[in-house]
N, C-alpha and C positions, 0 to 999 in steps of 0.2 A: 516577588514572593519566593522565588527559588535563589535569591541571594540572602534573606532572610532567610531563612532554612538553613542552611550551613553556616550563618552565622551563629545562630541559634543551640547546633549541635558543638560548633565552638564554645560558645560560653556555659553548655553543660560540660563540658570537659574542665572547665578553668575554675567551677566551682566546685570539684570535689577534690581540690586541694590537691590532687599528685600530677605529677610532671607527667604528660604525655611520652612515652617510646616513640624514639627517633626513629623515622621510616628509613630504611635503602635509599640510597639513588636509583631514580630512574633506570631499568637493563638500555646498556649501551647499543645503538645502530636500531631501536624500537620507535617510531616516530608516531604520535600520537594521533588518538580520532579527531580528525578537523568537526565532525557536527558534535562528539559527545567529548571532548576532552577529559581526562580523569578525573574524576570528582576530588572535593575537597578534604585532604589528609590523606590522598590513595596515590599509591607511586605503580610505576609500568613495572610488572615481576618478569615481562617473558611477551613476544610476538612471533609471529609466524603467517606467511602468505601461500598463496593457492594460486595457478594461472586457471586452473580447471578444480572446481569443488562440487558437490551435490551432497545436498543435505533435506532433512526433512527440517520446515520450521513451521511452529506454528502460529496459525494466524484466527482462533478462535476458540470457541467451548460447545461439547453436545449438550443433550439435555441433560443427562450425567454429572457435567463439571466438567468432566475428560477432555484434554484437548485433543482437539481436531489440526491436524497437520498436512502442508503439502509440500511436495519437493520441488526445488529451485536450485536451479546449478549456476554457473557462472565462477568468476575472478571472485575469491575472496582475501579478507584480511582477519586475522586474530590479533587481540591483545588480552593479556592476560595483568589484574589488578588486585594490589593489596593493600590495604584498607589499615585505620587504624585498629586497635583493641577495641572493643567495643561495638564497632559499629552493625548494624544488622544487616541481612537479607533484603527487608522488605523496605528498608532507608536507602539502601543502595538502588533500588528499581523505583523508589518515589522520587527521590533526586534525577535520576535517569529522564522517568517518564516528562516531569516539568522543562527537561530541558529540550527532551526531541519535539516535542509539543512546542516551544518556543522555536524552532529550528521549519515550523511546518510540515511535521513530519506525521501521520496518521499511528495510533495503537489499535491493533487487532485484537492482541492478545497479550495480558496480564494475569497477576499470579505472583500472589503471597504470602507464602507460611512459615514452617521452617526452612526451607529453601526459596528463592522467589524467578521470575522470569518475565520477562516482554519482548514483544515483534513489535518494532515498527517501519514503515516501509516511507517513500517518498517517490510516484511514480514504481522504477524498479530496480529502484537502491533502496534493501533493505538492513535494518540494523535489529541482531539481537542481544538481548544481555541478561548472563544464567549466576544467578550469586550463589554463594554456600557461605555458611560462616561470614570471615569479613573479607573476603575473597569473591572477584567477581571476572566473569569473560564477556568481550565484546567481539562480535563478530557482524565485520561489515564483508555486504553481497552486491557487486553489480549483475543482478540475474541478466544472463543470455537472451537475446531480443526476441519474441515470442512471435511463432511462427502461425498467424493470424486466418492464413487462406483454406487450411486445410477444416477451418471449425465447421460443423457440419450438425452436430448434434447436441441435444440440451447437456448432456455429461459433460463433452467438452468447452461448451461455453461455461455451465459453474466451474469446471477448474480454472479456465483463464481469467476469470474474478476474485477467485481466491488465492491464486498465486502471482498476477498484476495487478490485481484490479481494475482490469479495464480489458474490454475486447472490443479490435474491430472486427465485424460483418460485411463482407464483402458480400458473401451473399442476400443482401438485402437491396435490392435494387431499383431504379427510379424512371418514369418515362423520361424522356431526353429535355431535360430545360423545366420539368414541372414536379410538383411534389405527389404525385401521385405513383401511389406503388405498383411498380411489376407482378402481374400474375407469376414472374417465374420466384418472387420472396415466400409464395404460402410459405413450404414448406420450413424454412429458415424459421422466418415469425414464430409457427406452430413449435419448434424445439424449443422457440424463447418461451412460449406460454408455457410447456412444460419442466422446463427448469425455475421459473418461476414455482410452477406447482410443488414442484422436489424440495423446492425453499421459501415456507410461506411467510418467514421475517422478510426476507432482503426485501430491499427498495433499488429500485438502479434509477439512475439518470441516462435519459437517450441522447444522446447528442450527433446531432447532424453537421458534417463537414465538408466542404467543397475546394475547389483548385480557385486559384486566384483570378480565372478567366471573367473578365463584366467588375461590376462596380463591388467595394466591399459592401454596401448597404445592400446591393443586389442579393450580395453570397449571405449575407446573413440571414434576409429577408428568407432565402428558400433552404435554406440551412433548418430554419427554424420551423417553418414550415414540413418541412423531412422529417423532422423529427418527432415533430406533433400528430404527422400521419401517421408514422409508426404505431404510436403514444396510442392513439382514437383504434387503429387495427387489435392491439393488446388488449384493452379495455373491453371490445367487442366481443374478446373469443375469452375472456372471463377473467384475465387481472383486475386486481382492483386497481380504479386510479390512484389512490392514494401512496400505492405503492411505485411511482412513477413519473418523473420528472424530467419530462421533453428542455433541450435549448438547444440552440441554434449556433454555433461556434464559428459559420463563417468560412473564411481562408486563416484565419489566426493561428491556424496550428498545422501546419502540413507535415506529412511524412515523408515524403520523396520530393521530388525537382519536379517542381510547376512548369519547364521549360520543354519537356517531352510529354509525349502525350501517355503512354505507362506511367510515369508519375505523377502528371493529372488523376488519371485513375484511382491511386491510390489513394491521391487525398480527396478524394470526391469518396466520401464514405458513412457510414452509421457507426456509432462506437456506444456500447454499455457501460458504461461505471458504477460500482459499485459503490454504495449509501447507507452511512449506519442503520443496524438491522431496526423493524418496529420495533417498539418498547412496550411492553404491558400483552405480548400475543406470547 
């Protein structure tokens, strides 16, 4: 579809009979986006890198329209693109959009008029792209790895959703070997139930993760189990189910060295992800 499409903006071009204007070459020493390469007829005008950036980007809309922004620092990259005559704002973020989409990569936030814009993220590499006229910038982020232990309250937890999309909760915790939850989680839980409250769209997915210690069917077995407890504790203190989607992930994804026992720890954990919002609330 997205090579149809540029094909397509070719052949309006070859039918109104004039010769397209020859682009520049590429700016020399600019090496191009590996996931968004320039689109087609747009040459690199201009790059620039960051060891340390922070920016606000955004990753949604209020009820207003108005986007909703959060800040995210880390390594970044600029490149800056110029386009043929002709071409738009909002063909430069459609072509965009199909292609991080094929790339695996999630949209938060879109936006098209006479200006156009999108976020989208993979994990916590995110990409954004601001067009004007037939000129357009991309800016790639490896955001700074998100400092998980100190989450404590529902504020905190919507921001680490809106700007990873994912938290873990440490403070969510498990009898030893079984799925059942620690009295010492209320409180944690209770921040979850009220930032759910704060945000009556989202949906998150729970997911439960464990250390590679016992069988994997074992780990997944009470992985999923963790997270389903969680799931039934939510539910009870007034989330809707529907908003909510327990799995069990196992040892398949650790974050630290299964070969010490602090990083068993870690990966014995609950994690939130964030899930496109309801539709129709």
């Amino acid at each position: 579809m997205f090579l149809l499409f540029m094909l397509m903006l070719a052949g309006n071009a070859a039918q109104t009979g004039e010769p397209a204007a020859r682009l520049a070459p590429d700016q020399p020493g600019c090496i191009d986006s590996t996931y968004l390469p320039k689109l087609l007829e747009c040459r690199i005008d201009n790059c620039d890198k960051k060891d340390s950036d922070h920016r606000e980007i955004a990753v949604g809309e209020d009820g207003q329209g108005e986007a909703v922004t959060t800040p995210i620092g880390g390594k970044s990259r600029s490149l800056m693109y110029e386009c043929r005559e002709g071409t738009s704002p909002a063909s430069i973020v459609d072509r965009a959009a199909s292609a991080l989409k094929a790339e695996g990569f999630e949209i938060p936030y879109r936006f098209a008029e006479t200006e156009a814009a999108l976020t989208a993220h993979k994990g916590d590499f995110w990409i954004t792209v601001d067009a004007a006229s037939r000129y357009y910038t991309l800016i790639e982020m490896n955001a700074a790895q998100p400092e998980f232990d100190s989450i404590t309250d529902a504020d905190s937890i919507a921001e680490m959703l809106q700007r990873y999309g994912h938290v873990a909760l440490y403070g969510i915790q498990f009898l030893p070997g079984r799925p059942d939850l620690s009295p010492s989680s209320t409180a944690l839980l209770q921040e979850v139930v009220s930032m759910m409250n704060d945000h009556p769209v989202w949906r998150i997915r729970v997911e439960g993760h464990t250390d590679n210690v016992g069988t994997k069917a074992g780990n997944m077995t009470l992985s999923r189990r963790r997270a389903s407890a969680v799931v039934q504790w939510l539910t009870a203190n007034g989330v809707k189910r529907l908003r909510l989607d327990p799995q069990g992930i196992g040892d398949a994804r650790p974050v630290a060295d299964n070969t010490t026992e602090a990083g068993r720890g870690r990966n014995h954990r609950i994690e939130l992800v964030k899930l496109p919002d309801l539709q129709g609330q």
